[in-house]
C-alpha positions in Angstrom: 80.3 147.1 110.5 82.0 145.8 113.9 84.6 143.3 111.6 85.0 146.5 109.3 86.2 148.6 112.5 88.2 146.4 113.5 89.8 145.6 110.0 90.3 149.3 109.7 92.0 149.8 112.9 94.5 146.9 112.1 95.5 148.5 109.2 96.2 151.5 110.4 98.3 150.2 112.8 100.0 147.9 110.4 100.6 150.9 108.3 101.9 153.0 110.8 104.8 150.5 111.6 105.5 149.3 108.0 108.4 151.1 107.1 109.9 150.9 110.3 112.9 148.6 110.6 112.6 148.0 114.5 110.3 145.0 115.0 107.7 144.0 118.0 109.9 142.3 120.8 113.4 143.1 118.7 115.9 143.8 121.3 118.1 146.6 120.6 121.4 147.8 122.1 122.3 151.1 123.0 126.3 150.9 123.5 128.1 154.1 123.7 129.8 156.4 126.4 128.6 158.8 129.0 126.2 160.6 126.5 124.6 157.2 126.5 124.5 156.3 130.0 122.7 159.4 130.8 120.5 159.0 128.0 118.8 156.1 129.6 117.7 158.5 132.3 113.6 158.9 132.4 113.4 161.5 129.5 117.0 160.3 127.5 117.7 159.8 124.7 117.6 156.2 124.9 113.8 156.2 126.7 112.9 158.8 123.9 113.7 156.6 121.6 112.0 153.9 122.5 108.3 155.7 123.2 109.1 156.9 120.0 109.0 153.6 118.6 106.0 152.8 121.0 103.8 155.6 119.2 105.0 154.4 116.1 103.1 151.0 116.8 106.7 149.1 117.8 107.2 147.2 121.1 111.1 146.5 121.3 113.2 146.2 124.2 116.1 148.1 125.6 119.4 146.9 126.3 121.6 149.6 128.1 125.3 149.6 127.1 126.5 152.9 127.8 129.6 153.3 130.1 130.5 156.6 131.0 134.4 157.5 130.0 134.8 154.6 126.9 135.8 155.3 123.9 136.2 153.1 120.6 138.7 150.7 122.5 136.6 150.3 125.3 133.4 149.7 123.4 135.4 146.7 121.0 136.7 145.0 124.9 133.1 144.6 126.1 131.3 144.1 122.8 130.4 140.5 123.5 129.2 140.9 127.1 127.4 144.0 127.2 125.9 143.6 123.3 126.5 140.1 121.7 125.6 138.0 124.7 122.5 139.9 125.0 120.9 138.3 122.1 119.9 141.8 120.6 118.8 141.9 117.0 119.6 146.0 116.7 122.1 148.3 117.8 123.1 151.7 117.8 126.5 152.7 118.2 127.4 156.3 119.4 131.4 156.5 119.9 133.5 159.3 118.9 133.3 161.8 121.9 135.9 161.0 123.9 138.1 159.3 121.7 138.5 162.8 120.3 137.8 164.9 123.7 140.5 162.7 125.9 143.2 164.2 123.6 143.0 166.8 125.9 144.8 164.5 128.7 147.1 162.6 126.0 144.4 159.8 126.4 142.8 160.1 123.2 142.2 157.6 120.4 144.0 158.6 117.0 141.5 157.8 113.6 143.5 155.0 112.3 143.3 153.5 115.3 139.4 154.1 116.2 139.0 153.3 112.4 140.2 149.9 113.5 138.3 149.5 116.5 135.3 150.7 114.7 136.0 148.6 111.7 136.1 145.1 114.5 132.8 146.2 116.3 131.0 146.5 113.0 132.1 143.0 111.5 131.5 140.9 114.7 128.0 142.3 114.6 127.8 141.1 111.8 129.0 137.9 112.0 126.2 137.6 115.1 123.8 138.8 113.0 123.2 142.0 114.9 122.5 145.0 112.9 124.2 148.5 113.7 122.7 151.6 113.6 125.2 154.2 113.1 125.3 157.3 114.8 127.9 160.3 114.4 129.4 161.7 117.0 128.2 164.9 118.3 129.6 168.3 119.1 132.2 168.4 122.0 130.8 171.6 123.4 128.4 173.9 121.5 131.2 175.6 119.0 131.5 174.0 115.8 135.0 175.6 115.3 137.0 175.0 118.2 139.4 172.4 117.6 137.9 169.8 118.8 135.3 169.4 116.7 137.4 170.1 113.8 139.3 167.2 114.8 135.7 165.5 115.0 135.2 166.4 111.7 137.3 163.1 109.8 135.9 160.9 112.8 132.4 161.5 111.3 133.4 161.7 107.5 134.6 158.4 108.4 131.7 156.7 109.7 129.6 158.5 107.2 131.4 156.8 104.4 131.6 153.3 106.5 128.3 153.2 107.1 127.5 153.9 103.5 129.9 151.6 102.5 128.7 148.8 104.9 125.0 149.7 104.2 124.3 150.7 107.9 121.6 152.9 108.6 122.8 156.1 109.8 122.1 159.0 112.4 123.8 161.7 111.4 124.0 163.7 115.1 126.1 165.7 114.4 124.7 167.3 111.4 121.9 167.3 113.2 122.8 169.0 116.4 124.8 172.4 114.3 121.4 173.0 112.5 119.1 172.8 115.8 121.8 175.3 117.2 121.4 177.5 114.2 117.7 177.2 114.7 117.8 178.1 118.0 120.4 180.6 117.9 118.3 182.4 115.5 115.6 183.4 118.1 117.9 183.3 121.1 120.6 185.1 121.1 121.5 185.0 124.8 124.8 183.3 125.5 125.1 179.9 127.0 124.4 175.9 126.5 121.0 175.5 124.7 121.4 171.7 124.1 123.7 170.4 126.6 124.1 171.1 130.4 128.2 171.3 130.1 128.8 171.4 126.3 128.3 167.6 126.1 126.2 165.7 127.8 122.8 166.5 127.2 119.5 168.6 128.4 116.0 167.4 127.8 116.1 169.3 124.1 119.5 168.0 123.3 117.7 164.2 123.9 114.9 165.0 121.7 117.1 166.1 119.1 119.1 162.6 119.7 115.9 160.7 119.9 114.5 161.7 116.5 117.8 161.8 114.6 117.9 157.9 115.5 114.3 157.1 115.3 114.2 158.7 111.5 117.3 156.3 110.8 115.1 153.4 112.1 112.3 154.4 109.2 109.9 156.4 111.5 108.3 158.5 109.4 108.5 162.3 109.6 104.4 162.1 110.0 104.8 160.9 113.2 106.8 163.2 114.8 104.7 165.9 116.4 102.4 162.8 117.9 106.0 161.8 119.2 107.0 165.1 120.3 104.0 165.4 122.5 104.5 162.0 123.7 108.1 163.3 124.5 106.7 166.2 126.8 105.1 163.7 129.1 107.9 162.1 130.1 108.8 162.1 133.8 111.9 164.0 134.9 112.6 166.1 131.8 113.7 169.0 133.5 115.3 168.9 136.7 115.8 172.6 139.2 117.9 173.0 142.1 117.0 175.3 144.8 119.9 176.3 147.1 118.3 176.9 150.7 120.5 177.4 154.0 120.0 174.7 156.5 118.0 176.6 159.0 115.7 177.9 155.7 115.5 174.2 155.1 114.2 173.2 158.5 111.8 176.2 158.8 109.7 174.6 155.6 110.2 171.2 156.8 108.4 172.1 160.5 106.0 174.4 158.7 105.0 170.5 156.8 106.7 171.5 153.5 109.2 170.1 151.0 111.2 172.6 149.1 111.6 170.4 146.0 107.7 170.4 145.9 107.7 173.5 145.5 107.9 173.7 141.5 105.1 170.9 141.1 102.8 172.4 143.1 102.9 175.8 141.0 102.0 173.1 138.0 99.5 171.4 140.3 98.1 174.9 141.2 96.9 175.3 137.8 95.7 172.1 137.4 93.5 172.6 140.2 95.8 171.0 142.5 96.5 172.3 145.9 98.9 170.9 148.9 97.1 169.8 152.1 97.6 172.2 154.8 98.2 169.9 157.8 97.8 171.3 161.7 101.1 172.1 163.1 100.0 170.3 166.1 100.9 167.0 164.6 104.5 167.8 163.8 104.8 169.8 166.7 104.0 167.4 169.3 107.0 165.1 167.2 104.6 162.1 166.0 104.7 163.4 162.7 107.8 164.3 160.9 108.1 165.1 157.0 112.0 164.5 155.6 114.0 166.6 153.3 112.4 164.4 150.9 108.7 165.1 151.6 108.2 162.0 153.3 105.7 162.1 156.1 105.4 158.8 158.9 104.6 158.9 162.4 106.2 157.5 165.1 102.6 157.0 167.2 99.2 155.7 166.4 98.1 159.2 165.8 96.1 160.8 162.9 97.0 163.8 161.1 94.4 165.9 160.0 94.2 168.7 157.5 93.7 172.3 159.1 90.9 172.5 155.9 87.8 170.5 155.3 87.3 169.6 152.2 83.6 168.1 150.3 83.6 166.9 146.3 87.3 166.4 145.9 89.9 164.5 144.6 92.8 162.9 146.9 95.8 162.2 145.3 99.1 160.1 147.0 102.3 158.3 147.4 101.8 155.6 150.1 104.4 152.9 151.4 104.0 150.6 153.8 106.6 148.8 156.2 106.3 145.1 156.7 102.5 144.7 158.6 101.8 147.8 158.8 98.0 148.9 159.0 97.3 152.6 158.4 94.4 154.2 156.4 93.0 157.5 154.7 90.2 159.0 156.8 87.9 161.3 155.1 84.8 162.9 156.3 85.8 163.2 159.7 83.1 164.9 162.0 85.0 164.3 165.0 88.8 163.9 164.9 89.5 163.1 168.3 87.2 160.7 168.5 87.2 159.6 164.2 87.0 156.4 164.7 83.3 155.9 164.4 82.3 158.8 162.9 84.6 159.2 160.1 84.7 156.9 156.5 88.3 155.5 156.6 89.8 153.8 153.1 92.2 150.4 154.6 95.9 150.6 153.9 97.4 147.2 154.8 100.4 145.3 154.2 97.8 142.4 153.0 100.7 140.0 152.5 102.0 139.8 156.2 101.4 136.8 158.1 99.7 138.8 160.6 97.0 140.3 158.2 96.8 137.9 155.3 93.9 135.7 156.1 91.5 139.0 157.0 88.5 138.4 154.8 88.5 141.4 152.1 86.5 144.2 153.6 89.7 144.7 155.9 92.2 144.7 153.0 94.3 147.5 151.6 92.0 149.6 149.4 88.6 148.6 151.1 86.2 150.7 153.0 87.4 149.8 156.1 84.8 146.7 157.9 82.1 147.6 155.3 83.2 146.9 151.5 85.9 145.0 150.1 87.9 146.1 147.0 87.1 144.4 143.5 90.6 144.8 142.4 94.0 144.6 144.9 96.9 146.4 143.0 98.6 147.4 145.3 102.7 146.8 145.6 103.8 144.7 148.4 105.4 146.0 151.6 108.7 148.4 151.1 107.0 149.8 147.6 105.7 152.6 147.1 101.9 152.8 145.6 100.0 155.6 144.4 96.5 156.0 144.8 93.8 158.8 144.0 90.4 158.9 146.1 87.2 160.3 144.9 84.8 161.4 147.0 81.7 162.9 145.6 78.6 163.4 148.1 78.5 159.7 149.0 80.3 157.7 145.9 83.3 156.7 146.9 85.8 155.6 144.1 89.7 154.5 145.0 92.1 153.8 142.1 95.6 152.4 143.1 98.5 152.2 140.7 96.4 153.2 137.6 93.5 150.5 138.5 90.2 151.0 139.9 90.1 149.1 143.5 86.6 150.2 144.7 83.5 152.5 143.2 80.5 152.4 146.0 77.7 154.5 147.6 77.7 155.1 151.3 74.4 155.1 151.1 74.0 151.3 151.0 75.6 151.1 154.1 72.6 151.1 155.9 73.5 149.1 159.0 75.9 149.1 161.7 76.3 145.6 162.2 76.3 143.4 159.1 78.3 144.5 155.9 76.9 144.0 152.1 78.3 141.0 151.6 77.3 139.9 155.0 80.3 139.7 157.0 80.4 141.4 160.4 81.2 144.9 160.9 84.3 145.5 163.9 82.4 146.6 166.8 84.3 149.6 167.2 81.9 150.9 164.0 78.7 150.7 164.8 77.5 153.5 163.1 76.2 153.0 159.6 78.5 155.3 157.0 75.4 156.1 155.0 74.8 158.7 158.1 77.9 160.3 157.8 77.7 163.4 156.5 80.3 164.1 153.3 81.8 166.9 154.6 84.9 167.2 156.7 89.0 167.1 157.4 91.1 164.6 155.6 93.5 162.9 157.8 95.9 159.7 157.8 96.3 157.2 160.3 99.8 156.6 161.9 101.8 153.8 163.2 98.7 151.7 163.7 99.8 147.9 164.0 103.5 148.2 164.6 104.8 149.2 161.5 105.5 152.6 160.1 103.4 153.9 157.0 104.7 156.6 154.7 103.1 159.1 152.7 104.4 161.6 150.2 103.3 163.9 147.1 99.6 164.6 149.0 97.7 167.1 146.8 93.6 167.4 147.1 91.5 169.0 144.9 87.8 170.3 144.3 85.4 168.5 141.9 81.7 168.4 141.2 
C-alpha cells in the first residue's frame, strides 16, 4: 500500500507539470522595461509568475532584466549581457510601452524601426538557443481609445503575427488587460485606476492579471488557477498604504511605544488573535529604550523592558537582530522584574558566532533556555540579520521556533535542580533557583544592551492560547 501511495503521489505531480513548457531548474529571463522592474517586487508580476510555476509542480529560476525607461533599442544593446550570458533556457519579452509612450517627448521608437529591433532580439535568441515568450504590450493608461493605445494597436498586431509566424508562445496582455477592465468596470463604476497605480505600471490586480496571462502561455493549465490565485494572496507586500502624519503626531505614537505603519497589520493581527504588547512608558521614558520611525526597539543600557500586561498560555511572536556579540534574551514568566534574574525563565539570544561567545557550551546559545537546556536545532542568521522567532509557552512546555524551525520543545518541570542542568553541565550561579518552581504566569520583557552590543527587536505581537 506504502509503494502505491507513493506511486500515486508521483503521478500526480508528474501530471500536474506535464504540459507545462517551463522545466525544473530552467532559468528564465524576464527582460522588459519599468513594468518589469517593478514586477520583480515581492507580489509582481515576475514573483507571481514564478509561485505560479511553483504550484504547478515547476522549480525554475529567475533572471531579472527589466530596466526602467528601455524600449526596443535598449532591450537589443544589452541582450547579451543581461539575457544571453545568463545562460537562461526561457524568456519573456515585454517591450512596447515606451517605445510608443516616449512619442510624447519626440523620443519614441517608430514600428519599422522596433519591428527591427524586435526582429534582431528574436533571432539571436535563437541562435543561443533561448526560447522567447512573447508578450504584448499593455495599455498606456486605462483608456483603450486615447491615442496612444491606438498607436499601440499595430505594435501588438505586429508581434501577434511574429510570434505566430516564428512559433513563439504568446501572452496576449493586452487583450487581456481591456477585458479584466470590462469585467471590473461592470461592477465598479467609480472613476479611477483599477489595475495600475498611474495608468501604467501596475497594482497588485494588475500583476495577477500579468502573471496568469504569461503562466497560461507557458501551458499552465486553467485547473490550476484558483490554487494559484490563493497562493497569489499570500504573497508579502501586495498592497502597500501611506499614512500622512505631522511630525509631532509622529513622535506622540513613537513615545507612546508605537509605529504608525503597524498600524494596518495589527487590525489584521487583531483578528487573528493577535495583539501588540503594551510596554511601560517607564522604559522609553527614562531614554534606555527608544522605538524608530520604523518600529525598531534597542536599548542603549542593560535594562529590561517589561510589558505593562502579564500574560499565561500565549504565543510570542518577533523580529530580532543582533549586533556583533551581542547577548540579549526573551524573559517570560517574570515574578519579580526588578530583580528577574532568578526568578524569571529567560529564552538566550546570542550572537553564537563571536569570538567572545562561540566556544559557550549549548545551553548558553541563542535559542536555549538560558544555563538549563540547550537548543536541538540553531537557525538562527548570523549577527547584522534579522531572525524571526515565535515562543510558546503553555503552563510549563516551552517550545521556540526560529526562522520557520523548531530550536527547543521542553517541560520546566524537569528542571528540578538549581545546580546541575539535564545534560549535566553546571547551572551559572546567578540561577540557583530551579525553573520548574516558577510559576507560568507573568510580564514578558526583553533584555537590553547586555554584553556590549545592541539587540533589536521589531514586529512584537503576543497572543492567548490553550
Amino acid at each position: 500500500m506504502k509503494k502505491l501511495a507513493i506511486a500515486a503521489c508521483l503521478a500526480a505531480a508528474l501530471s500536474a507539470s506535464a504540459d507545462v513548457m517551463i522545466g525544473s531548474g530552467d532559468r528564465i529571463a524576464f527582460l522588459g522595461d519599468s513594468i518589469t522592474a517593478y514586477g520583480n517586487g515581492p507580489a509582481g508580476y515576475v514573483n507571481l509568475v514564478m509561485k505560479g510555476l511553483e504550484v504547478a509542480g515547476v522549480k525554475a529560476v529567475k533572471i531579472p532584466a527589466g530596466v526602467s525607461g528601455h524600449k526596443s533599442n535598449d532591450m537589443l544593446a544589452r541582450l547579451d549581457k543581461d539575457v544571453l550570458a545568463k545562460n537562461v533556457k526561457w524568456m519573456t519579452f515585454s517591450c512596447g510601452v515606451n517605445d510608443v509612450w516616449h512619442f510624447d517627448w519626440n523620443k519614441g521608437v517608430p514600428l519599422e524601426e522596433y519591428k527591427r529591433n524586435c526582429s534582431q532580439i528574436f533571432d539571436k535568441c535563437a541562435a543561443a538557443g533561448v526560447k522567447v515568450i512573447v508578450l504584448t504590450a499593455t495599455m498606456i493608461r486605462e483608456d483603450a481609445s486615447n491615442k496612444q493605445n491606438k498607436m499601440l494597436e499595430g505594435y501588438n498586431e505586429w508581434l501577434r503575427a511574429e510570434a505566430k509566424r516564428r512559433g513563439l508562445p504568446l501572452a496576449d496582455l493586452n487583450a487581456d488587460m481591456q477585458a479584466e477592465l470590462g469585467r471590473i468596470r461592470e461592477r465598479d463604476r467609480s472613476p479611477g485606476n483599477k489595475l495600475t497605480r498611474d495608468g501604467v505600471h501596475m497594482i497588485f490586480p494588475g500583476d495577477c492579471m500579468m502573471a496568469w496571462g504569461v503562466l497560461r502561455a507557458m501551458g499552465v493549465d486553467e485547473s490550476k488557477k484558483d490554487e494559484i490565485s490563493a497562493a497569489w494572496r499570500k504573497m508579502p507586500e501586495a498592497w502597500k498604504y501611506e499614512i500622512k502624519l505631522t511630525d509631532e503626531e509622529n513622535s506622540r505614537l513613537l513615545e507612546a511605544g508605537i509605529c504608525p505603519g503597524d498600524l494596518a497589520r495589527r487590525a489584521l493581527d487583531a483578528m487573528d488573535g493577535w495583539q501588540s504588547v503594551a510596554w511601560r512608558s517607564s522604559a522609553f521614558e527614562s531614554g534606555v529604550w527608544k522605538m524608530g520611525a520604523d518600529g525598531v526597539m534597542t536599548a542603549t543600557k542593560d535594562d529590561a523592558i517589561w510589558s505593562d500586561a502579564s500574560y499565561e498560555n500565549f504565543e510570542l511572536d518577533f523580529d530580532y537582530k543582533l549586533d556583533p556579540g551581542a547577548n540579549s534574551g526573551v524573559i517570560i514568566y517574570a515574578e519579580d522584574t526588578r530583580n528577574w534574574i532568578p526568578n524569571a525563565i529567560e529564552v538566550q539570544l546570542l550572537d553564537d558566532n563571536h569570538e567572545r561567545w562561540k566556544n559557550d557550551r549549548g545551553t548558553l546559545k541563542n535559542g536555549s533556555l538560558y544555563g538549563h537546556v540547550a537548543p536541538t536545532a540553531y537557525p538562527a542568521k548570523g549577527a547584522g540579520h534579522w531572525n524571526h522567532m515565535t515562543l510558546r509557552a503553555v503552563g510549563q512546555q516551552i517550545t521556540v521556533t526560529i526562522n520557520g524551525k523548531l530550536a527547543l520543545d521542553y517541560s520546566l518541570a524537569k528542571l528540578t535542580d538549581g545546580k546541575t542542568a539535564p545534560d549535566g553541565s553546571p547551572i551559572p550561579g546567578h540561577l540557583p533557583r530551579p525553573w520548574s518552581t516558577i510559576r507560568t504566569s507573568g510580564p514578558i520583557g526583553f533584555q537590553g544592551m547586555h554584553g556590549g552590543a545592541l539587540p533589536y527587536f521589531r514586529n512584537v505581537r503576543i497572543r492567548q492560547v490553550r
